[in-house]
Backbone as CSV, one residue per row, in Angstrom:
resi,resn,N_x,N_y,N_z,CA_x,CA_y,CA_z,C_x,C_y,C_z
1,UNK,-22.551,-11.087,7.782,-22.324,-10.020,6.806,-22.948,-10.333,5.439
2,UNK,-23.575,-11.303,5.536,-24.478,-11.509,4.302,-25.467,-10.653,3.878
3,UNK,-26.421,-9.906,4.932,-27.280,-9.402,4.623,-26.787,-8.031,3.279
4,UNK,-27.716,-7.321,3.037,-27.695,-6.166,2.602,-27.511,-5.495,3.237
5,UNK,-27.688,-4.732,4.637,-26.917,-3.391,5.424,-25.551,-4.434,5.751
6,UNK,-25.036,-5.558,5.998,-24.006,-5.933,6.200,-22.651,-5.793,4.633
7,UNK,-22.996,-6.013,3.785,-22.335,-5.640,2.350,-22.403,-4.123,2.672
8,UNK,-23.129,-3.708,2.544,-22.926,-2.110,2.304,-22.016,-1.657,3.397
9,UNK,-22.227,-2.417,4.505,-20.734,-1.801,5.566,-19.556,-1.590,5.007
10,UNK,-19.904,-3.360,4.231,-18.225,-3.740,4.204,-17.774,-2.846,2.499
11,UNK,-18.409,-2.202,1.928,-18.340,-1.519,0.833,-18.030,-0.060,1.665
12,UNK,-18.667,0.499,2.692,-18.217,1.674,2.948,-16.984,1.450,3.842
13,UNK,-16.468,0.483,4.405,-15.116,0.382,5.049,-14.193,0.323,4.214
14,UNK,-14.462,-0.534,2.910,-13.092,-0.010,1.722,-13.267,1.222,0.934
15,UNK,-14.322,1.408,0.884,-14.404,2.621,0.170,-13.793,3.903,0.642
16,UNK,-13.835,4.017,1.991,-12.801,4.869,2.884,-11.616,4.319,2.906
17,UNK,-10.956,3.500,3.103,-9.633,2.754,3.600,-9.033,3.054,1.897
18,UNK,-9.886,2.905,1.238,-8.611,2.722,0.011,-9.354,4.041,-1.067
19,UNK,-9.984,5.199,-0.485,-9.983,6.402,-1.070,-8.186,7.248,-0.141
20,UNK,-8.351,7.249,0.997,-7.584,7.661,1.783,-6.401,6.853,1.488
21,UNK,-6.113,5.813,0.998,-4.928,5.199,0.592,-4.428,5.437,-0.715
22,UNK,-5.516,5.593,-1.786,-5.184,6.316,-3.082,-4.524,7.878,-3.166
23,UNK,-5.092,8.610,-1.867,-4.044,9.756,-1.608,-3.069,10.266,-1.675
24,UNK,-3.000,9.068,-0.430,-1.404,8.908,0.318,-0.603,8.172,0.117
25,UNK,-0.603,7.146,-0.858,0.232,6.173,-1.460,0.491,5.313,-0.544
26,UNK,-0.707,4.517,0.231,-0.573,3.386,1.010,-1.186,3.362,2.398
27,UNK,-2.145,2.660,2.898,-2.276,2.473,4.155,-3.810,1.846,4.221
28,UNK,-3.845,1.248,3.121,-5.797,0.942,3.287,-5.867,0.343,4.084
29,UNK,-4.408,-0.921,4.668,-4.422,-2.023,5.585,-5.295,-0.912,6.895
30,UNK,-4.886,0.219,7.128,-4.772,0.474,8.598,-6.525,0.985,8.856
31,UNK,-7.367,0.721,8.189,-8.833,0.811,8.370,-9.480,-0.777,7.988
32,UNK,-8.545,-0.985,6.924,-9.549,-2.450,6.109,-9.431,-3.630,6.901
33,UNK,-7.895,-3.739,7.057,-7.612,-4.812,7.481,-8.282,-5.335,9.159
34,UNK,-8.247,-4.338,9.915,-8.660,-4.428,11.244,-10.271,-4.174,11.300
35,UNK,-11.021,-3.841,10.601,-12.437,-3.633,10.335,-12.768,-5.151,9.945
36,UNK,-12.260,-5.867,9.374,-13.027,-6.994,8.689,-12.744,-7.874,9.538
37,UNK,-11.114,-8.317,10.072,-11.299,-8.700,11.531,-12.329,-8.762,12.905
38,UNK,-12.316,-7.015,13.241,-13.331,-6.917,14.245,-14.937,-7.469,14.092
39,UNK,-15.104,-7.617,12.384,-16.445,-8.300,11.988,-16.237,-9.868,11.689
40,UNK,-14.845,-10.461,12.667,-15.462,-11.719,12.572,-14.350,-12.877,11.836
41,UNK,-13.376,-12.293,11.460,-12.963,-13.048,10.081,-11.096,-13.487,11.381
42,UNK,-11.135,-14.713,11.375,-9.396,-14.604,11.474,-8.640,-14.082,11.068
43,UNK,-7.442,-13.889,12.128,-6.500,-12.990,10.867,-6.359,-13.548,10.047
44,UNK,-5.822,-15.042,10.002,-4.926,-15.489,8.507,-6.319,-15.465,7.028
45,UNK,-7.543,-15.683,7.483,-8.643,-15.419,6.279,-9.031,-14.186,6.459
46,UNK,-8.555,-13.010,7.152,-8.777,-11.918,7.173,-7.701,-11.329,6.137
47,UNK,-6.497,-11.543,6.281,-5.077,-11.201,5.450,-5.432,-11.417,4.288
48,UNK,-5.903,-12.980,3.958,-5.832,-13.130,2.329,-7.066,-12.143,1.694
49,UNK,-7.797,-12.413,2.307,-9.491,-11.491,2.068,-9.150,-9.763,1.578
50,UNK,-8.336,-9.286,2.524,-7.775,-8.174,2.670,-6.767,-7.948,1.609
51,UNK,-5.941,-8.789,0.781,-4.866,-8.815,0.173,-5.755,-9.172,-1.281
52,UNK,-7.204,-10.223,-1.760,-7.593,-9.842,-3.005,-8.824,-8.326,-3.093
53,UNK,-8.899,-7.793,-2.122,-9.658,-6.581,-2.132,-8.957,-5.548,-2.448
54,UNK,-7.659,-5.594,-2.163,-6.728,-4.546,-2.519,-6.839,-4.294,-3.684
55,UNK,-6.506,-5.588,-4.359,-5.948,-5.651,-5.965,-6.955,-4.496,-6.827
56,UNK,-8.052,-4.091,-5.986,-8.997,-3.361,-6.958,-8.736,-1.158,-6.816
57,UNK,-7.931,-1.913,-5.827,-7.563,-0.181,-5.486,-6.424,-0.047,-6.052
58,UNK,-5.234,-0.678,-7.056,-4.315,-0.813,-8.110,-5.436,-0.601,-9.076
59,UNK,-6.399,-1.056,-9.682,-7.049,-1.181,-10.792,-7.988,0.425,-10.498
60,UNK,-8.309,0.650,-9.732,-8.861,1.904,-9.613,-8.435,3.058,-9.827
61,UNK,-7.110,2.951,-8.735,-6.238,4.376,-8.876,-5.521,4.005,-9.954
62,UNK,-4.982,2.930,-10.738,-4.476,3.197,-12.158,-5.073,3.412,-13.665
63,UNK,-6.569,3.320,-13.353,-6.947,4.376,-14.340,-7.234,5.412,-14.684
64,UNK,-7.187,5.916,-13.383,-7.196,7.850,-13.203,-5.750,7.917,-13.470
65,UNK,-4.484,7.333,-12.501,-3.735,7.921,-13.013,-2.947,8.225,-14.582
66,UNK,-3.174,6.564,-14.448,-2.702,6.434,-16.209,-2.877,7.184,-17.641
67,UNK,-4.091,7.638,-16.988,-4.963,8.739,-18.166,-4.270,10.311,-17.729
68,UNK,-3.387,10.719,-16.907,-3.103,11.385,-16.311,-1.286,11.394,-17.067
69,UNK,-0.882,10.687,-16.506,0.691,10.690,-16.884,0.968,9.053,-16.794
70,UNK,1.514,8.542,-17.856,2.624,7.014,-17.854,3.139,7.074,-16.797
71,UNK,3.285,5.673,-16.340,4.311,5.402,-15.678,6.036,5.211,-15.895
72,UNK,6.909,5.497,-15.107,8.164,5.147,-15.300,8.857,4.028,-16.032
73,UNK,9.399,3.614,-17.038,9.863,1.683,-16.825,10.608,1.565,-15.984
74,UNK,11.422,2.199,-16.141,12.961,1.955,-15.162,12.455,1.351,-13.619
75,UNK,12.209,2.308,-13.324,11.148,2.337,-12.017,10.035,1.334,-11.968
76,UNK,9.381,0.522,-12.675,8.122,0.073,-12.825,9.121,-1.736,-12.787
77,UNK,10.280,-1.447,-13.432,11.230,-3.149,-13.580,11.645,-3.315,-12.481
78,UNK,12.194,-1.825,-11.040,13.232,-2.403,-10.431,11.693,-2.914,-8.818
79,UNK,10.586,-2.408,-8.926,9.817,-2.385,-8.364,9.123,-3.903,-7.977
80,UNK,8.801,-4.101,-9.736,8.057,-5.785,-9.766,9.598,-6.619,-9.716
81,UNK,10.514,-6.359,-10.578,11.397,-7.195,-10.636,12.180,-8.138,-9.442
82,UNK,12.043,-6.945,-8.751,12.668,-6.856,-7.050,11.454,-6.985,-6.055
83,UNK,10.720,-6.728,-5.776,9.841,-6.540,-4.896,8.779,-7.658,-4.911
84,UNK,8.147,-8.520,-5.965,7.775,-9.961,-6.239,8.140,-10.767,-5.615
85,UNK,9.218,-11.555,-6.004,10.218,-12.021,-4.828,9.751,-11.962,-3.486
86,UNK,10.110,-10.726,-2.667,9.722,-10.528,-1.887,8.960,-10.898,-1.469
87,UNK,7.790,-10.408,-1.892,6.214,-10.477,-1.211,5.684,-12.224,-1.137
88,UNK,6.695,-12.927,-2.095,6.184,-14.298,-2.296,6.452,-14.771,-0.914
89,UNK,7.968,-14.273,-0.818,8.451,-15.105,0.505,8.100,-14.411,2.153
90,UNK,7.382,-12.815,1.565,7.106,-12.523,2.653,5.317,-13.192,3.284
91,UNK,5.432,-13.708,1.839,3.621,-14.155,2.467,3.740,-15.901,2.849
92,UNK,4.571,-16.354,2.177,5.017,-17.836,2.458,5.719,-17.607,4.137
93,UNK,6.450,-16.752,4.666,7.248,-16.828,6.159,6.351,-15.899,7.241
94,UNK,4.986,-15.549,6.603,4.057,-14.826,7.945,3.964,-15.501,9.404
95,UNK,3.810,-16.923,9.199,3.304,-17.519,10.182,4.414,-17.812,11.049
96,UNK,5.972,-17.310,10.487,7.024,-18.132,11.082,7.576,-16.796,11.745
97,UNK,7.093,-15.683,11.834,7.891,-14.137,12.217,7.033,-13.803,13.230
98,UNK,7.903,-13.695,14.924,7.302,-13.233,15.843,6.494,-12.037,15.727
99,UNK,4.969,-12.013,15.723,4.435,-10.908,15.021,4.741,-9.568,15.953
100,UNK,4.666,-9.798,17.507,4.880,-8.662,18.373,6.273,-7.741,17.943
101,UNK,7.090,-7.929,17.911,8.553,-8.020,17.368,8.453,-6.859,15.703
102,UNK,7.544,-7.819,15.503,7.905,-6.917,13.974,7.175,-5.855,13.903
103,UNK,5.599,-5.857,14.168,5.227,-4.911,14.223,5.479,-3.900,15.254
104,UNK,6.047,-3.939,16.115,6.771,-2.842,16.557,7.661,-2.369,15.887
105,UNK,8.576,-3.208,15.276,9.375,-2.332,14.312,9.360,-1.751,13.429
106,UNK,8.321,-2.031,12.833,7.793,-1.346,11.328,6.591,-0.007,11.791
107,UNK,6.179,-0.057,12.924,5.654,1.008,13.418,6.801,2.242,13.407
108,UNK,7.513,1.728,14.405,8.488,2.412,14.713,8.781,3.054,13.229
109,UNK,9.341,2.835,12.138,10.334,2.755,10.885,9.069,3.456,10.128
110,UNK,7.525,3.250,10.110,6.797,4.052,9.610,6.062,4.987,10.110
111,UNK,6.282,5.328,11.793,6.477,6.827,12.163,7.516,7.120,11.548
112,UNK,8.675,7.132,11.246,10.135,8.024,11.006,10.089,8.318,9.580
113,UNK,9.006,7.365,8.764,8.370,8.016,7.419,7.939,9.522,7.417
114,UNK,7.026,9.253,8.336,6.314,10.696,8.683,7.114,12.397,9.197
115,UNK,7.723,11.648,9.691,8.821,12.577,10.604,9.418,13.224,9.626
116,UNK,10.137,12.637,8.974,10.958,12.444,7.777,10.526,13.688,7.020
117,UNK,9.265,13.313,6.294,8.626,13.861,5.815,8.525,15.032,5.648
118,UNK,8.174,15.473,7.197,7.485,16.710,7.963,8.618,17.640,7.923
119,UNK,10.252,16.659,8.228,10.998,17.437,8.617,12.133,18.201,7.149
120,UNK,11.186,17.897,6.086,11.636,18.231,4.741,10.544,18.656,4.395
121,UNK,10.551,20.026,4.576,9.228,20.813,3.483,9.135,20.777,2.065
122,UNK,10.548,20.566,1.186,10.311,20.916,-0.043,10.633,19.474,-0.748
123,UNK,10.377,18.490,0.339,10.288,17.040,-0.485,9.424,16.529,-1.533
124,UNK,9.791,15.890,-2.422,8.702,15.495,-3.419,8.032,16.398,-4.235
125,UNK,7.993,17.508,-3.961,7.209,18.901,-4.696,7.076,18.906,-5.630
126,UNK,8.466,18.702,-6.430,8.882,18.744,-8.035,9.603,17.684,-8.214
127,UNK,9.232,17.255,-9.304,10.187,15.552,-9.756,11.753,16.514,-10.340
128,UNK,13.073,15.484,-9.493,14.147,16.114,-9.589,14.674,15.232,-10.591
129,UNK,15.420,15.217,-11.577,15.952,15.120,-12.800,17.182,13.964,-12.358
130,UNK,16.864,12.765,-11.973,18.257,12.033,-11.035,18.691,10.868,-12.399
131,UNK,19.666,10.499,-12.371,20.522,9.352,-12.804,20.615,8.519,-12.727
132,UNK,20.064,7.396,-12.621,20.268,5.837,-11.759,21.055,4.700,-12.402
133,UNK,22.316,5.098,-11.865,23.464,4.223,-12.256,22.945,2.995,-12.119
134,UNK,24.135,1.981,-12.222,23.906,0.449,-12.017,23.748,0.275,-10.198
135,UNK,25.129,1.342,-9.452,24.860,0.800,-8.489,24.055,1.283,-7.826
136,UNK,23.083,2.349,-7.855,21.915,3.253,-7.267,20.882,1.763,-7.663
137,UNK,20.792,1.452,-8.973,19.670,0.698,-9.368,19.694,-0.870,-8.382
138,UNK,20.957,-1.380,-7.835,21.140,-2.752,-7.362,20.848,-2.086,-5.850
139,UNK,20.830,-0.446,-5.331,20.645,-0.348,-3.723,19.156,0.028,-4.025
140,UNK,18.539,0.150,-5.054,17.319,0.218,-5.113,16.129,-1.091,-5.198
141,UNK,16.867,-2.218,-6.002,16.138,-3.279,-5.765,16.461,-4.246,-4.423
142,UNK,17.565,-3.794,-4.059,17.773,-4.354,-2.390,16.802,-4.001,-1.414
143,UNK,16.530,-2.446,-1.518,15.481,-1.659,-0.603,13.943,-2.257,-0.819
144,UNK,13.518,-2.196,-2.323,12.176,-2.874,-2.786,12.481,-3.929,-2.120
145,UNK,13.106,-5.027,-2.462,12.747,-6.561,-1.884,12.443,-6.592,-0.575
146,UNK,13.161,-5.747,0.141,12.435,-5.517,1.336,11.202,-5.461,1.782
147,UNK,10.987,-4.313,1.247,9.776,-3.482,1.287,8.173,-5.021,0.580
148,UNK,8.976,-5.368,-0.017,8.387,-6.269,-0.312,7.916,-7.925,0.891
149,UNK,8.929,-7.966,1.180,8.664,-9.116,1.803,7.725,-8.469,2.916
150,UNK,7.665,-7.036,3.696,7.102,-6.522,4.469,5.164,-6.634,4.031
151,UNK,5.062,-6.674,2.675,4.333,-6.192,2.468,3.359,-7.965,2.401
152,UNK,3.995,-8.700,2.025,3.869,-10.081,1.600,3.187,-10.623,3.191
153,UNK,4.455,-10.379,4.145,4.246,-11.062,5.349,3.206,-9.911,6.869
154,UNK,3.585,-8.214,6.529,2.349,-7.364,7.588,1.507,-6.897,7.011
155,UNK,1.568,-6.362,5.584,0.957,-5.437,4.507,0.061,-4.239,4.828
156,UNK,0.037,-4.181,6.570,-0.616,-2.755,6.890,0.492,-1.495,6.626
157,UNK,0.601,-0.932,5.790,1.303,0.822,5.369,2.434,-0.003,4.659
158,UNK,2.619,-0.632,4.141,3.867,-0.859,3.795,3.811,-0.118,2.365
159,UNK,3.121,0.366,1.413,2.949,0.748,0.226,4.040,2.391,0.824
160,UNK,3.793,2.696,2.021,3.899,3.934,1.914,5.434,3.924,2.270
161,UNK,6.018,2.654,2.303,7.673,2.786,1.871,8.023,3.081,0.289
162,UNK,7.723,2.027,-0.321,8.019,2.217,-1.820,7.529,3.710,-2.100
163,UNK,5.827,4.609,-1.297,5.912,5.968,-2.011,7.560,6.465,-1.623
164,UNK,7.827,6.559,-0.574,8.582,7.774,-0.037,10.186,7.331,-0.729
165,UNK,10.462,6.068,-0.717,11.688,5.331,-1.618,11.822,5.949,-3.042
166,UNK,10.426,5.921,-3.586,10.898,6.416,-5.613,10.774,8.101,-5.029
167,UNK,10.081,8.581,-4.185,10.561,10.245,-3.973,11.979,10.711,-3.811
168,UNK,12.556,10.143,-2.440,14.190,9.912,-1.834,14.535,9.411,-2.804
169,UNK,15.034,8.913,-3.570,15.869,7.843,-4.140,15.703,7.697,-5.541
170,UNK,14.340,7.804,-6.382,14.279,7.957,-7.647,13.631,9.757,-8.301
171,UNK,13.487,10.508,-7.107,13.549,11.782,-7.683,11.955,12.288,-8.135
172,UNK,11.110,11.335,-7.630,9.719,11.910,-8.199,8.759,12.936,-7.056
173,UNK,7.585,13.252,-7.863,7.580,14.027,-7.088,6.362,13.438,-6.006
174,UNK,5.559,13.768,-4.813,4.147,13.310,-4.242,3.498,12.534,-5.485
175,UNK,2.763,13.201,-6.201,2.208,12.520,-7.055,2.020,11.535,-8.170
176,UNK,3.601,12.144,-8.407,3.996,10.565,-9.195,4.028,9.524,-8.481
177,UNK,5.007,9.951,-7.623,5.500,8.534,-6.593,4.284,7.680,-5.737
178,UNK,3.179,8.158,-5.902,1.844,7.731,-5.257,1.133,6.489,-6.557
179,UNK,1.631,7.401,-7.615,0.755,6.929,-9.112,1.589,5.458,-8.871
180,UNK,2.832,5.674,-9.454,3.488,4.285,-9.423,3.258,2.926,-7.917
181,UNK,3.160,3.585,-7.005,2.640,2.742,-5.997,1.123,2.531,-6.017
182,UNK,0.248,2.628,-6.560,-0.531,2.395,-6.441,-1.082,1.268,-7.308
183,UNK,-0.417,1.513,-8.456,-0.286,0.486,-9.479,0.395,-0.685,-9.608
184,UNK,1.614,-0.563,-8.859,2.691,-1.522,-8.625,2.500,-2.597,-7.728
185,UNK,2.393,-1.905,-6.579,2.062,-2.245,-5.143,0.166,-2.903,-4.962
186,UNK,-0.328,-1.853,-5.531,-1.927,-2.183,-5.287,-2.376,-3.415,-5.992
187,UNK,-2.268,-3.180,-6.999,-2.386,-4.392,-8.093,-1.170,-5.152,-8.349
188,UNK,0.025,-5.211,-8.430,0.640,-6.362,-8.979,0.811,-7.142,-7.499
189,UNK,1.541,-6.189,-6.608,2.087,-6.877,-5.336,1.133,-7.454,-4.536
190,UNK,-0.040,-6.960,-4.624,-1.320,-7.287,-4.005,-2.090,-8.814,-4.540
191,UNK,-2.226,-8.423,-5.728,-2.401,-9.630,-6.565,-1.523,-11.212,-6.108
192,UNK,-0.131,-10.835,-6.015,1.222,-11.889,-5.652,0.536,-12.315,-4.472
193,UNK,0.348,-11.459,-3.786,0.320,-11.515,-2.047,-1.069,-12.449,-1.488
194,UNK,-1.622,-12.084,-2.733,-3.423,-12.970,-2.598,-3.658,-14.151,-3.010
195,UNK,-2.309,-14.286,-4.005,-2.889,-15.659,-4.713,-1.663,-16.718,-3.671
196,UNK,-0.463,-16.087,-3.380,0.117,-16.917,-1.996,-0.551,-17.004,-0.678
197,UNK,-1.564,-15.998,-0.337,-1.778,-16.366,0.833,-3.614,-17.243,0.218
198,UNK,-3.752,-17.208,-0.682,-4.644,-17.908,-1.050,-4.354,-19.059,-1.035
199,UNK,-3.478,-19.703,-1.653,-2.835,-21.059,-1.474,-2.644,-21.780,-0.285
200,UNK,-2.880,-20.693,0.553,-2.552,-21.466,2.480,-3.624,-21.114,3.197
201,UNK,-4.296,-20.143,2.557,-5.579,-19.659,3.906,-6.570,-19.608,2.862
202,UNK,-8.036,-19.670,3.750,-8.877,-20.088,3.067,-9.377,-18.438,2.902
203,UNK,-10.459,-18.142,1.932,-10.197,-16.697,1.523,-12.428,-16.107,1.785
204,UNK,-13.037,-15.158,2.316,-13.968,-15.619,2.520,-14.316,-14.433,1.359
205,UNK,-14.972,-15.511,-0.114,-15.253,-15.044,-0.739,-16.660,-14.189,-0.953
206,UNK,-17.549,-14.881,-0.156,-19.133,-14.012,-0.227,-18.924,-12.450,0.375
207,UNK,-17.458,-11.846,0.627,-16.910,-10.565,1.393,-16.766,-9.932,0.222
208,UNK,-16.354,-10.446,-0.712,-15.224,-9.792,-1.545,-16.179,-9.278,-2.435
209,UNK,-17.725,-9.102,-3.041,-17.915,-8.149,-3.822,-18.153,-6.671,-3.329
210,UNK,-18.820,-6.714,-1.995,-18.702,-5.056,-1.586,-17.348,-4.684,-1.780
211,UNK,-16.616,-5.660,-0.778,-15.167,-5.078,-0.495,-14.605,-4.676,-2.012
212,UNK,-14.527,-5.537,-3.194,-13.980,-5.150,-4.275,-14.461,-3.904,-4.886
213,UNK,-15.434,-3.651,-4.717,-16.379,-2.221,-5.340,-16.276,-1.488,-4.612
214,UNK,-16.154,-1.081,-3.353,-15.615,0.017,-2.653,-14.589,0.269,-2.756
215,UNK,-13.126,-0.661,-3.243,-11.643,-0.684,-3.223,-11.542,-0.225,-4.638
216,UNK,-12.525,-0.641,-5.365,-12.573,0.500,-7.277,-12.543,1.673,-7.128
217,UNK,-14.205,1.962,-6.248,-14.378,3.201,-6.697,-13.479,4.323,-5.560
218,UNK,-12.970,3.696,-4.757,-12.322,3.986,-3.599,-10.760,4.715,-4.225
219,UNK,-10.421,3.728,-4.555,-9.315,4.071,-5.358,-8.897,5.271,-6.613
220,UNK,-10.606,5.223,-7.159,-10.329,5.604,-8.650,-10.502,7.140,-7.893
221,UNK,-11.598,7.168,-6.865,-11.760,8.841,-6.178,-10.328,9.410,-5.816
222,UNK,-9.770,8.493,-4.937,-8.525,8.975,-4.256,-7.560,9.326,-5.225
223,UNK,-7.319,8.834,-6.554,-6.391,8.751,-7.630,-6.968,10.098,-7.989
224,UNK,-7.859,10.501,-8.261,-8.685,11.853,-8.333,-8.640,13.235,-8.260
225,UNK,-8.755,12.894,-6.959,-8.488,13.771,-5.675,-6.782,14.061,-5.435
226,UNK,-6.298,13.245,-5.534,-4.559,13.741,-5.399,-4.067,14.403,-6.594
227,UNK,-5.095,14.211,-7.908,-4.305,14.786,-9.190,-4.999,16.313,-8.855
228,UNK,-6.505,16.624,-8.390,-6.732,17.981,-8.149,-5.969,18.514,-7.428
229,UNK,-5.947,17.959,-6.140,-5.281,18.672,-5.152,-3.584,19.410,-5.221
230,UNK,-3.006,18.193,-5.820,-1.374,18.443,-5.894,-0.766,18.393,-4.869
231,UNK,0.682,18.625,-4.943,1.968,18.067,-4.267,1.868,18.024,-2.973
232,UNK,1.514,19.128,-2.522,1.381,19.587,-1.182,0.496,19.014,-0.227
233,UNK,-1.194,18.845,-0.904,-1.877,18.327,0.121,-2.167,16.477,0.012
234,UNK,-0.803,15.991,-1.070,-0.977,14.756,-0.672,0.117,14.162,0.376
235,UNK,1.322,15.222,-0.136,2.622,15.089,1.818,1.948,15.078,2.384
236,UNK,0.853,16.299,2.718,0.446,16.043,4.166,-0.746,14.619,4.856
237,UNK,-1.064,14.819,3.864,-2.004,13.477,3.765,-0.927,12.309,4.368
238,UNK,0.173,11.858,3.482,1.394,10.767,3.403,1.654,11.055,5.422
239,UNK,1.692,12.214,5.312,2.687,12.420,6.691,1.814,11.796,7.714
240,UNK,0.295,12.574,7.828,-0.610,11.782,8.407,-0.831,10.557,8.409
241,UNK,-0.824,9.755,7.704,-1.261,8.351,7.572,-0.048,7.955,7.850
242,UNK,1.203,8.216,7.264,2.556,7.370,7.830,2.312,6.975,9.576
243,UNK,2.099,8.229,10.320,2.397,8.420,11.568,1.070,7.544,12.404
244,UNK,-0.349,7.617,11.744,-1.387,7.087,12.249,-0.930,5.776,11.862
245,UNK,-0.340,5.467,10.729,-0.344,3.817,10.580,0.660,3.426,11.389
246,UNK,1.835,4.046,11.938,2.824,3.885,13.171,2.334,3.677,14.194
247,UNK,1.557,4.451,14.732,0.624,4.515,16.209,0.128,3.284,15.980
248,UNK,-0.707,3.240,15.046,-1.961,1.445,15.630,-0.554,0.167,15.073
249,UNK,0.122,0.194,14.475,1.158,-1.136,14.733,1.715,-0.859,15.787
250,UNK,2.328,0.254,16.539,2.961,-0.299,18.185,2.181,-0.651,18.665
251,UNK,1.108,-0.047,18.707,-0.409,-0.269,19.631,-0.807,-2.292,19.175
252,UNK,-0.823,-2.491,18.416,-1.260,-3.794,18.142,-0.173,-4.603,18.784
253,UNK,1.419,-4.324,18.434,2.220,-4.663,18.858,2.800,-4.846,20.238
């Protein structure tokens, strides 16, 4: 993949994986991650490889959005605060979690995203005006840490828990709840997730400038594209990708 038509692949495989993930608030794993594999790379230097390429689709889609609308704090503390953690220990315990096992389950759990979804038309539409007590805020960083360690230790769709979590649960609407994951998740959690699995796997850096420049401009389009489009055609987008990123984890699984 050194050559020049070999970079430009690997620039048009993120450039799709994480335009279509800037959408939908998560799923670049389910094109990127298995593309750079099939060209060669182990998983465990495929994961870390995959986990600092991300970081550029946080930096992408958060400058469209940012210029667009702020982010939450409330929401932005219980996310990193809680969900860090996580990802540390979910990228430190990868090697120790029967992988067949899990990814069936998280398939499973991110079809029922989709479902979910589908089976609530007027979800997310409009950001609803909610309250977040102390104890909403302590079942909210319980849920992130989760979501986190998921993301640390499989990191294919897992972004697209935290979208559908600040929709359900913190009241925003598609588009917000995409903005904040993309930023949160793309870049901070991504970042966590790269420099731990950097520390244990070796990372194949002569990959990472296409991959990083397709995961920019990849990002910054998709961040774009969801602020034209609006509420509606990024659910359906979410619903799609939830359910496709369900299908290929049983399938792998």
């Amino acid at each position: 993949m050194d050559s020049l038509p070999g970079q430009l692949l690997l620039a048009v495989i993120a450039l799709i994986a994480n335009l279509l993930s800037a959408i939908a608030g998560g799923g670049a794993g389910l094109l990127q991650l298995p593309a750079i594999i099939f060209l060669g790379l182990p998983f465990p230097v495929a994961l870390a490889t995959h986990k600092v390429a991300s970081v550029a689709l946080g930096i992408g889609a958060g400058l469209r959005h940012y210029r667009n609308r702020p982010l939450d704090r409330q929401a932005c503390l219980i996310v990193l605060g809680a969900g860090l953690p996580g990802v540390i220990l979910g990228a430190n315990s990868i090697l120790l979690i029967p992988a067949t096992i899990a990814m069936t389950a998280l398939g499973v759990l991110t079809i029922g995203l989709g479902l979910y979804s589908l089976a609530s038309p007027d979800l997310g539409q409009v950001t609803q005006t909610r309250q977040i007590g102390r104890r909403d805020t302590l079942i909210s960083m319980a849920a992130v840490s989760g979501f986190g360690f998921l993301n640390g230790s499989l990191t294919s769709g897992t972004g697209l828990f935290v979208t559908l979590w600040l929709i359900r649960w913190h009241g925003m609407d598609y588009q917000r709840a995409v903005a904040h994951t993309l930023v949160l998740v793309g870049l901070f959690w991504n970042s966590t997730g790269a420099l731990t699995l950097g520390l244990q796997q070796a990372i194949q850096w002569h990959w990472l400038p296409a991959l990083l420049a397709g995961s920019l401009l990849g990002g910054y389009l998709g961040a774009h594209l969801s602020i034209l489009k609006g509420n509606r055609f990024v659910k359906r987008l979410f619903e799609i990708t939830t359910i496709a990123v369900g299908i290929k984890l049983l399938l792998a699984g």
